[in-house]
C-alpha positions in Angstrom: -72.3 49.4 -57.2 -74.4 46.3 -56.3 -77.3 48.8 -54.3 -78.2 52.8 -55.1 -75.9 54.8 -53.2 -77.9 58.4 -51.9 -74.8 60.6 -50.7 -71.2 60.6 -50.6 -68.8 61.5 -47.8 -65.2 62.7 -47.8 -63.2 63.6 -44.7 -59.2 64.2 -45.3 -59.8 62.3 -48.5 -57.0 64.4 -50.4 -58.2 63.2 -53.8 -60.7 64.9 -55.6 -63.9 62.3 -56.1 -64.5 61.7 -60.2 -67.3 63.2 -61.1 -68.7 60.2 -62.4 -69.3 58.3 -58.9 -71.1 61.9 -57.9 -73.5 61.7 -60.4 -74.3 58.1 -59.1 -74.9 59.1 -56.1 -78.7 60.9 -55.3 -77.2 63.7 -53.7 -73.9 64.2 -54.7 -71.5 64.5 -52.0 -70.2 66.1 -48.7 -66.8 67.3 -47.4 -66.0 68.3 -44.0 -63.0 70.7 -44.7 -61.1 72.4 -41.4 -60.9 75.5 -42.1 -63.4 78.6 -42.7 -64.1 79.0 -46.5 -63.5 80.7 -48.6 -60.0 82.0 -47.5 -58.4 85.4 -46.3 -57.9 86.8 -49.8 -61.2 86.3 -51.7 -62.9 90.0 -50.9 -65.1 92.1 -52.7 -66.0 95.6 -52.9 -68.8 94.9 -50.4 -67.1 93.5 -47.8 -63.5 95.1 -47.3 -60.4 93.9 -46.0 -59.2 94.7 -42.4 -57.0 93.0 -40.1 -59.9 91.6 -37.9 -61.2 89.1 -40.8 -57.7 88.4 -42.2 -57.1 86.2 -39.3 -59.1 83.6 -39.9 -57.8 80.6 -41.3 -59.8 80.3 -44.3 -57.6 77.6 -46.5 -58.8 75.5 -49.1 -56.8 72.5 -50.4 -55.5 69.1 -49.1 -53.5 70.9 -45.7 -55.4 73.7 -44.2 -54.0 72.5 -40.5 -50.4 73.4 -41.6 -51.1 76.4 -43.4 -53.8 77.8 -40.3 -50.6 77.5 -38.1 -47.7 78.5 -40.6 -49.8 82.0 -41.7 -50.4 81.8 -37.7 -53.7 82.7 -37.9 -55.7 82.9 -34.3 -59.0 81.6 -35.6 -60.6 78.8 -37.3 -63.4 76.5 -37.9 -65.1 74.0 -40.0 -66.7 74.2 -43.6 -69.0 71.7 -44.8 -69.5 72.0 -48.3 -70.8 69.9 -51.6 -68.1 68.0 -53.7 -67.4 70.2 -56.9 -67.3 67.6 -59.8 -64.2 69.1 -61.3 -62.3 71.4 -58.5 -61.3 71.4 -55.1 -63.3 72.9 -52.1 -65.6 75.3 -54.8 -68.7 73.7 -53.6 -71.5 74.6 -52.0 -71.1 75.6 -48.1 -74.1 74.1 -46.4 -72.9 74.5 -43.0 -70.3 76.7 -41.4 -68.7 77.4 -38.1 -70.1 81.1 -37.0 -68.2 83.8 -37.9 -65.9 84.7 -36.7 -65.1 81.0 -36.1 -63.4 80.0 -32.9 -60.2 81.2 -31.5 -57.3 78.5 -30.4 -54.2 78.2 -28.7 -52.9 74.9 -30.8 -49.3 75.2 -31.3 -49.4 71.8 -34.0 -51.6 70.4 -35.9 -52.1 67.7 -33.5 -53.4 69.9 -31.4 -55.7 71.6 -34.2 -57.3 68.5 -35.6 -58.1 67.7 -32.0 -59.9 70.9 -31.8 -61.5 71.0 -35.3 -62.1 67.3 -35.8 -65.5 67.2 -33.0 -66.6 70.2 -34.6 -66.6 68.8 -38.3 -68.2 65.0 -37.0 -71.0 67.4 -35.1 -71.6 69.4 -37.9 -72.3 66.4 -40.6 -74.5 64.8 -38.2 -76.6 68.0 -37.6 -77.0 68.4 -41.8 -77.8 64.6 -42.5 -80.3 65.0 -39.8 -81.7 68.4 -41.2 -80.9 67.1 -44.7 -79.4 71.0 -46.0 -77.8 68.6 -49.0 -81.2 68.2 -50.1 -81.8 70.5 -52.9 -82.7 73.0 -53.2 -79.4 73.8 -51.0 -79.4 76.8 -49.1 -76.3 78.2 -49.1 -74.6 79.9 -46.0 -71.3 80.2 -44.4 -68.9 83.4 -43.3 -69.6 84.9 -46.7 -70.8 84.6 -50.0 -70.2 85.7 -53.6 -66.5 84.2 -54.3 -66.7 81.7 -57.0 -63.7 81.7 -58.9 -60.1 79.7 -58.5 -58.4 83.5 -58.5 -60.0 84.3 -55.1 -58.4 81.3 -53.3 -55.0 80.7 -51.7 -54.1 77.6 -51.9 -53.6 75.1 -48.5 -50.9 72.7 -51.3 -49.2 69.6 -49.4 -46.2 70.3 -47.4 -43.3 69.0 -49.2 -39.6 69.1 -48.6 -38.9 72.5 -50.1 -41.3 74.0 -47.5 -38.9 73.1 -45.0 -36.0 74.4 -46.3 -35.2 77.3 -43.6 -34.5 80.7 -44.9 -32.2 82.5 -42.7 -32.4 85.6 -44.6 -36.6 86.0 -44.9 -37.6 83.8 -41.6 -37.6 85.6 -38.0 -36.9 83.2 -35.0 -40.5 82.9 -34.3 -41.5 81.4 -38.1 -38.3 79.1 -37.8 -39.7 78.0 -34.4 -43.3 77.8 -35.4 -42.4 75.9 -39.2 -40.3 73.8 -36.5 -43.1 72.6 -34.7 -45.7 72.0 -37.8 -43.6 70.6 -40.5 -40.2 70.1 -38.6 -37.3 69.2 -39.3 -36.0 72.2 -41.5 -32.7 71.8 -43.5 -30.5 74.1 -45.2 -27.5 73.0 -47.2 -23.8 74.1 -46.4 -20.3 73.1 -47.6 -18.3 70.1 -46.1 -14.9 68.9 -46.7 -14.4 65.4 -47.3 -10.9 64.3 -47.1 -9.2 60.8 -48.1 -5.8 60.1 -49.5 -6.6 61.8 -52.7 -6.7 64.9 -50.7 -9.4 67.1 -49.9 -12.8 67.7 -51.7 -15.3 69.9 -50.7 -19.1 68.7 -51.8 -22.5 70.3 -50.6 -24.7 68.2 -48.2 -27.7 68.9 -46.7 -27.7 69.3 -42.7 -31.4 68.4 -40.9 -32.4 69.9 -37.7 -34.1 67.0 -36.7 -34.1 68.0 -33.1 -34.7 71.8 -33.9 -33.5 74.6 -32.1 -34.1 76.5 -29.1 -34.2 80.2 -28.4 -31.1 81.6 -26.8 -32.7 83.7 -23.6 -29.4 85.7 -22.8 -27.9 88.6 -24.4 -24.6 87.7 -26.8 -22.5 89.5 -28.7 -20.3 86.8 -30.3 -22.4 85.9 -33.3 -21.4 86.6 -37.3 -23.6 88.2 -39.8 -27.3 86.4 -40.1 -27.5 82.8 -41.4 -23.4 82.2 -40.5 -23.4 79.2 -37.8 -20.5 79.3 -34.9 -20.0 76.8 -32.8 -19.6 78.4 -28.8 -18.0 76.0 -25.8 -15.8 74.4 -27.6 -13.8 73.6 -24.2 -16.7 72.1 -23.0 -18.6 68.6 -23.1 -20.9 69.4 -25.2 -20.6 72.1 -27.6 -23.5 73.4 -29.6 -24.1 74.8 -32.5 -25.7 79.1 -32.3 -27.2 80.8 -35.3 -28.5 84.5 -36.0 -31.5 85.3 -37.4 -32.6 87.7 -39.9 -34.6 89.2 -36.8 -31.4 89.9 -34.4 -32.2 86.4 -32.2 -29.8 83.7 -31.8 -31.3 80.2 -32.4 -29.4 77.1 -31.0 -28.9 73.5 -31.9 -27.9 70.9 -29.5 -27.3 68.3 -32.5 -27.8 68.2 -36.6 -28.2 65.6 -39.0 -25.6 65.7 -42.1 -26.9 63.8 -44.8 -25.8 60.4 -45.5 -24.8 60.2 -41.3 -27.1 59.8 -38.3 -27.9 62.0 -35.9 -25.2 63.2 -33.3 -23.5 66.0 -31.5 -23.7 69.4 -33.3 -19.1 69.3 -32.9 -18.7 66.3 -33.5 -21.1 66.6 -37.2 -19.0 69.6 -37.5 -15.3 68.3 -36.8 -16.5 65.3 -39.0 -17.5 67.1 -42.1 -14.8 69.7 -41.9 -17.8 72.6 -41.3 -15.7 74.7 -39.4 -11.7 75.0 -38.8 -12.0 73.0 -35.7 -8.4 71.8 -33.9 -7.6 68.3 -33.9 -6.9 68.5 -30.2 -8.7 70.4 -27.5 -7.7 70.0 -23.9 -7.2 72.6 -21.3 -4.4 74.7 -22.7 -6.5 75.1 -26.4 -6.7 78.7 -26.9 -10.0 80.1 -29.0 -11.1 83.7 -29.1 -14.1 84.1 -27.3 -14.2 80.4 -26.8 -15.9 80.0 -30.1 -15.2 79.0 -34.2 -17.4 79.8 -37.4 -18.2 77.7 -40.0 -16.8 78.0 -43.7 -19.7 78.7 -45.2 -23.0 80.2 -44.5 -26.5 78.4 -44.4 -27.9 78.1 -48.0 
C-alpha cells in the first residue's frame, strides 16, 4: 500500500479479510452485518429463552436476509462489529440497532435490504464520527457474553439443495415463503422417454420456475401428500395441483423439466410421459373426476 491505511470497511463482502491487511490497517476493520448479533440460539443462564427474543433475526454469516425471512422471523436490525482476524462475524459489536430491533413486513429480500441497508450506512457514519473503533472499544449490542462458534447458527449461502422442496416436512406457507426468497424450488420425478428402442424411464429434475399458487377453494380430488394430479384436462389449459404435508393444495400453472424450456404444466407432462395422459382429448374423452395422477410421487 503506497500510503498508511487507518480503518478497513466491509459491507456484503462475503470473504473473510486476511488477517494480514487488518494488522496494516491502524484500526482494524468494520462490518456492517444485517442482522442482530449474536443469533437466536446463543443464551445463557442469565438471560433465558422465550418466544419474545427468539424472533429476532439474529444470523451471522454471508446470507442473514435469506435466513431472517426463511426462519420468518418478524424482527431485525443491523450489527456493526470489528473484523475477527480468523472467523466470521465474532467481532466486536460497537454499534447495534436497539433491542428489540425493528419489526418489518418484507416479504423478499429485496424488500429487507431496502429496509436494513439505510440503517447499516447511518450507523457507520454515526461510529466514524464518534470514533467507537477507537480503542479502547466499548462494547454493546442486544447482549453480551457469547463468544464461542457453538453459540451461533449459521446464515451459510443459499445453494441449490436449499431449494429442493420437501413435500413431506414443508407446509404451504414455507413452500410459498422459500418460493419468494430463493425461488424456483425443484424436486425430481420419473419420466418416460420413448424412441424406437422402446421405452426408458430416467429421473429428471422438474423447476417451478413460475411457483405456485394457493388453491382458495375446498377439493377433494387430491392423492396422498407430495403425489401431483393434473385437474381440467378438457380444458385449455390444464394445471398441475399438489398436496401439502399441511392438508393445502398448491398449484402450478407451468414447470420446467430439465433439459426443456419452460411451458404448459400438460403439455411438460404428456411430453415426459409424467402421467398416463390420452393421446387424444376432445369432447367425448371420458376422465374420472376430470383429472389424472402422475406415476410417481415428488422426490
Amino acid at each position: 500500500m503506497d500510503r498508511p491505511v487507518n480503518l478497513i470497511i466491509a459491507v456484503s463482502f462475503g470473504l473473510r479479510v486476511p488477517a494480514r491487511i487488518l494488522s496494516s490497517a491502524e484500526y482494524g476493520g468494520l462490518n456492517v452485518h444485517p442482522s442482530m448479533l449474536p443469533e437466536y440460539g446463543c443464551f445463557l443462564p442469565s438471560y433465558p429463552r422465550d418466544h419474545s427474543k427468539a424472533d429476532i433475526g439474529r444470523f451471522p454469516g454471508p446470507a442473514p436476509l435469506h435466513h431472517t425471512l426463511l426462519a420468518n422471523r418478524k424482527t431485525t436490525g443491523v450489527t456493526l462489529q470489528t473484523l475477527h482476524p480468523t472467523k466470521f462475524d465474532e467481532g466486536r459489536i460497537v454499534a447495534q440497532t436497539p433491542y428489540p430491533g425493528i419489526e418489518h413486513q418484507a416479504r423478499n429480500v429485496e424488500d429487507l435490504e431496502a429496509l436494513t441497508a439505510p440503517l447499516g450506512a447511518n450507523m457507520l457514519i454515526q461510529s466514524l464520527k464518534d470514533g467507537s473503533f477507537v480503542p479502547p472499544i466499548r462494547e454493546v449490542g442486544w447482549y453480551n457474553g457469547a463468544s464461542s462458534s457453538k453459540d451461533f447458527t449459521h446464515a451459510s449461502k443459499i445453494g441449490p439443495q436449499d431449494r429442493h422442496l420437501d413435500w413431506t416436512t414443508w407446509s404451504a406457507d414455507d413452500i410459498l415463503r422459500r418460493q419468494r426468497v430463493i425461488g424456483p424450488l425443484w424436486n425430481t420425478t420419473e419420466t418416460l422417454a420413448i424412441s424406437k428402442d422402446g421405452e426408458r424411464k430416467e429421473a429428471k429434475r422438474i423447476i417451478w420456475d413460475r411457483g405456485f399458487h394457493l388453491l382458495e377453494e375446498e377439493c377433494h380430488l387430491f392423492p396422498a401428500t407430495g403425489h401431483p394430479i393434473i385437474v381440467g384436462l378438457q380444458r385449455a389449459a390444464p394445471k398441475v395441483y399438489i398436496r401439502t404435508c399441511d392438508g393445502n393444495v398448491l398449484v402450478a400453472d407451468s414447470v420446467k423439466v430439465e433439459g426443456e424450456a419452460t411451458t404448459e404444466a400438460f403439455h411438460a407432462a404428456k411430453r415426459n410421459g409424467l402421467a398416463p395422459i390420452p393421446k387424444r382429448l376432445d369432447a367425448t374423452t371420458q376422465f374420472p373426476h376430470d383429472f389424472v395422477a402422475f406415476h410417481s410421487r415428488l422426490a
